[in-house]
Backbone as CSV, one residue per row, in Angstrom:
resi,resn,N_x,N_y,N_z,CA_x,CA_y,CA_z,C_x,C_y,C_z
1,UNK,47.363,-12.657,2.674,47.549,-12.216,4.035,47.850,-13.445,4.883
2,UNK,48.973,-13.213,5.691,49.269,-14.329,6.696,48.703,-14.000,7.930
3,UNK,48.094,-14.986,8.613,47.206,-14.765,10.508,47.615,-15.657,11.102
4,UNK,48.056,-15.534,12.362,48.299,-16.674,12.918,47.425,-16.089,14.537
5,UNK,46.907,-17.181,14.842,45.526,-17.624,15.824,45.914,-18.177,17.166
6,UNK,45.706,-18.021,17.682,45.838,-19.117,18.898,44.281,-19.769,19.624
7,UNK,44.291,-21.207,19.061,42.944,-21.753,19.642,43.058,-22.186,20.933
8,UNK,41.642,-22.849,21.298,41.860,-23.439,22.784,41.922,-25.172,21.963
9,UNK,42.882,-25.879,22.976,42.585,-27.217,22.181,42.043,-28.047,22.302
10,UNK,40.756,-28.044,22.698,39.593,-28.365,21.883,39.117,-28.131,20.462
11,UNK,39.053,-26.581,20.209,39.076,-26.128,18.844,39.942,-26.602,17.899
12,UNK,41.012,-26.892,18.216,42.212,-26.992,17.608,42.313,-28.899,17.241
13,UNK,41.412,-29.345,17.864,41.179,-31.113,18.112,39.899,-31.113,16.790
14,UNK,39.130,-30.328,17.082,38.068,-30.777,16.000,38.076,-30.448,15.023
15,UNK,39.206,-28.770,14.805,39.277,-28.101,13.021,40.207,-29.319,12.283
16,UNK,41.234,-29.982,13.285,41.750,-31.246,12.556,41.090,-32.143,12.110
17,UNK,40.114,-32.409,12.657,39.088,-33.851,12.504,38.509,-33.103,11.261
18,UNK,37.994,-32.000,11.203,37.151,-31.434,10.048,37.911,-31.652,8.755
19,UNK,39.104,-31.282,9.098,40.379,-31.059,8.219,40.794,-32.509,7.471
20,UNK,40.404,-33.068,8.113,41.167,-34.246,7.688,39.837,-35.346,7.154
21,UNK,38.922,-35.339,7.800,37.459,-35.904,7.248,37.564,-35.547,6.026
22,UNK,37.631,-33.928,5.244,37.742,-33.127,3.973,38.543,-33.709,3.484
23,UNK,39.727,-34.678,3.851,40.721,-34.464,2.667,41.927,-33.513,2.921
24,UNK,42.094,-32.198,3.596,42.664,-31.232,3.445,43.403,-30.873,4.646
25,UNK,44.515,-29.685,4.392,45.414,-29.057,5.823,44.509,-28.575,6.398
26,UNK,44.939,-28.684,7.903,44.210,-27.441,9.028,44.051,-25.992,7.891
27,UNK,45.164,-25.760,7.424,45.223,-24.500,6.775,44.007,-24.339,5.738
28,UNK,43.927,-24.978,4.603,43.276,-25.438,3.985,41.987,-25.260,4.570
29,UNK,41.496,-26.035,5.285,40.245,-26.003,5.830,39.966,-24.356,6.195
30,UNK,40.766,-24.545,7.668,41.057,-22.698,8.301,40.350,-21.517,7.097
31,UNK,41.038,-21.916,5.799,40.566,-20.598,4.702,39.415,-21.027,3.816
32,UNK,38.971,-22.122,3.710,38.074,-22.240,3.129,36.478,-22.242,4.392
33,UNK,36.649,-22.103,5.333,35.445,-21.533,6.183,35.659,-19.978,6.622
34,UNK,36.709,-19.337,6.527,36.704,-18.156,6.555,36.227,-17.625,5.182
35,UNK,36.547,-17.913,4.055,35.987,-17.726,2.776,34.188,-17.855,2.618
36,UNK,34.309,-18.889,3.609,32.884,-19.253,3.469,31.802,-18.057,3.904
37,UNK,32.529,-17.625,5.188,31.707,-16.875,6.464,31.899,-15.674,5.825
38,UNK,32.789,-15.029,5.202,33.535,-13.432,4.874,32.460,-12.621,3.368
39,UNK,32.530,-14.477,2.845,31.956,-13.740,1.531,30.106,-14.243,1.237
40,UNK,29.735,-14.784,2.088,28.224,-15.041,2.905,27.664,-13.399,2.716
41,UNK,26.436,-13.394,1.684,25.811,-12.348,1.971,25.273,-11.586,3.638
42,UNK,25.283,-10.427,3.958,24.560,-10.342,5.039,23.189,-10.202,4.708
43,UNK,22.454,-10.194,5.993,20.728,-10.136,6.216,20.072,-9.026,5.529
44,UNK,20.896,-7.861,5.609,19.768,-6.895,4.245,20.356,-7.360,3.417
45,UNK,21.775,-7.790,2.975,21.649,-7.611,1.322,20.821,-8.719,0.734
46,UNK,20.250,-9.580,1.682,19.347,-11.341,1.098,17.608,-10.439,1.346
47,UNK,17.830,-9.623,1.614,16.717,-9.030,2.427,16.166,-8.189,1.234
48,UNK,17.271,-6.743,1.008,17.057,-5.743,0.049,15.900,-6.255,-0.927
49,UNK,15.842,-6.839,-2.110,14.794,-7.530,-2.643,13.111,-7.312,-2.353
50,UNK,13.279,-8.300,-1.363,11.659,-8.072,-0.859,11.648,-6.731,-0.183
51,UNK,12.238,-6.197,0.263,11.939,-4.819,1.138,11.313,-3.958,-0.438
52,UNK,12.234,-3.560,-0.993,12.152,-3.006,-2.253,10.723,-3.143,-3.103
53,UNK,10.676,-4.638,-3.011,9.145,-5.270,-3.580,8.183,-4.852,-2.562
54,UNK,8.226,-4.671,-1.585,7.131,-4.238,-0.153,6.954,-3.128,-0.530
55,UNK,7.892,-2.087,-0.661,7.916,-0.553,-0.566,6.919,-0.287,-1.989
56,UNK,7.702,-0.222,-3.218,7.293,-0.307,-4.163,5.599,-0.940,-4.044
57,UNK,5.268,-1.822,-3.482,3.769,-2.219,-3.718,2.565,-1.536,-3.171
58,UNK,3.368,-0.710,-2.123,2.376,0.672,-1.712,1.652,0.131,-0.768
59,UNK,1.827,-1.111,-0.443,1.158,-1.849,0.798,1.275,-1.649,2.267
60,UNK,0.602,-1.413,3.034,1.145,-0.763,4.797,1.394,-2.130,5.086
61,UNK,2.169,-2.134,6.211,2.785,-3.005,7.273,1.560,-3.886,8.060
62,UNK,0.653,-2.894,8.388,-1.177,-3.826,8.775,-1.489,-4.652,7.362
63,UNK,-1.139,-3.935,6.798,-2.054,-4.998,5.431,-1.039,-6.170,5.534
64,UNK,0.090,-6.045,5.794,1.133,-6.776,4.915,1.072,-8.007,6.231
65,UNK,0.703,-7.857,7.646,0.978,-8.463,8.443,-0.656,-9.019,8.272
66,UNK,-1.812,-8.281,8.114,-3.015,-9.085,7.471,-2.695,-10.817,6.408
67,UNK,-2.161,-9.801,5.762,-1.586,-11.147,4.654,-1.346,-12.250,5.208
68,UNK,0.044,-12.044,5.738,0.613,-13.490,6.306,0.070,-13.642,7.563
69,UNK,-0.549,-13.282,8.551,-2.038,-14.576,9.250,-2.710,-15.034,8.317
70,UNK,-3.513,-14.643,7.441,-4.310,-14.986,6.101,-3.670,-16.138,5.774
71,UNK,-2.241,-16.163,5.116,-1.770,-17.199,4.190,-1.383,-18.327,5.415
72,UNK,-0.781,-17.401,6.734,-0.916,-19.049,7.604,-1.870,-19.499,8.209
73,UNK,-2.823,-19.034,8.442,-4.107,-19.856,8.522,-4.593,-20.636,7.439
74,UNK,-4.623,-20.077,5.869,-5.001,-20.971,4.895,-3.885,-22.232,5.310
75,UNK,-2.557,-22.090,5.414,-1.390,-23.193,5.343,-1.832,-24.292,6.356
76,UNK,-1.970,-23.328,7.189,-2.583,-24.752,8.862,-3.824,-24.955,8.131
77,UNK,-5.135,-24.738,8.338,-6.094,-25.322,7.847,-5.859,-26.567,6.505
78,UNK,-5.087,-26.455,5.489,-4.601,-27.063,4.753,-3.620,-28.340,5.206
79,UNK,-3.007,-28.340,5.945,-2.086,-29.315,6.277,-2.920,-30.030,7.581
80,UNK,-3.820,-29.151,8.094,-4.618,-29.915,8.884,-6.052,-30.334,8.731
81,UNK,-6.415,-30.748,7.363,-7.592,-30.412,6.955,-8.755,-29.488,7.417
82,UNK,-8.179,-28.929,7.414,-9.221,-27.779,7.654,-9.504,-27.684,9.089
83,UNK,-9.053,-28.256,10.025,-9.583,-27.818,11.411,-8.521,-26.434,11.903
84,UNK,-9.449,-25.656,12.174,-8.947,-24.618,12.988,-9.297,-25.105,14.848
C-alpha cells in the first residue's frame, strides 16, 4: 500500500534525524514504526491471560484487591526494613 502524509515541519525535521541516526530512508523508518505501532499487541490481548487466570481461580475482586495491599505492604516493609 502506498500513503502519502503531510507533516508539520517539525515532525518532518526529527523523523529525518531518527531516519538517519538508524542508518535508513525517511521511508524506511516511516514503515518500520508503523509496523511497530500496527502489529503491538493491544491491552486485553497482553491482558486476556491473567483475566482468564483470575476468573478461573474463583477468587472475588475483594479478595483479589486484599491480596495486592497484602503483597504491597509485605514489598514496602521489605525494601524498607520493615518500617511501616
Amino acid at each position: 500500500m502506498t500513503v502519502t502524509i503531510e507533516l508539520k515541519p517539525e515532525v518532518e525535521t526529527r523523523v529525518a534525524e531518527q531516519a538517519a541516526a538508524r542508518g535508513v530512508s525517511v521511508e524506511r523508518y516511516i514503515e518500520g514504526v508503523l509496523e511497530s505501532h500496527a502489529l503491538r499487541p493491544s491491552l486485553d490481548e497482553i491482558l486476556a491471560p491473567v483475566r482468564l487466570e483470575f476468573q478461573e481461580s474463583g477468587m472475588t475482586e475483594d479478595e483479589l484487591g486484599e491480596l495486592i495491599k497484602t503483597e504491597r505492604r509485605a514489598m514496602w516493609e521489605e525494601r524498607h526494613g520493615g518500617r511501616a
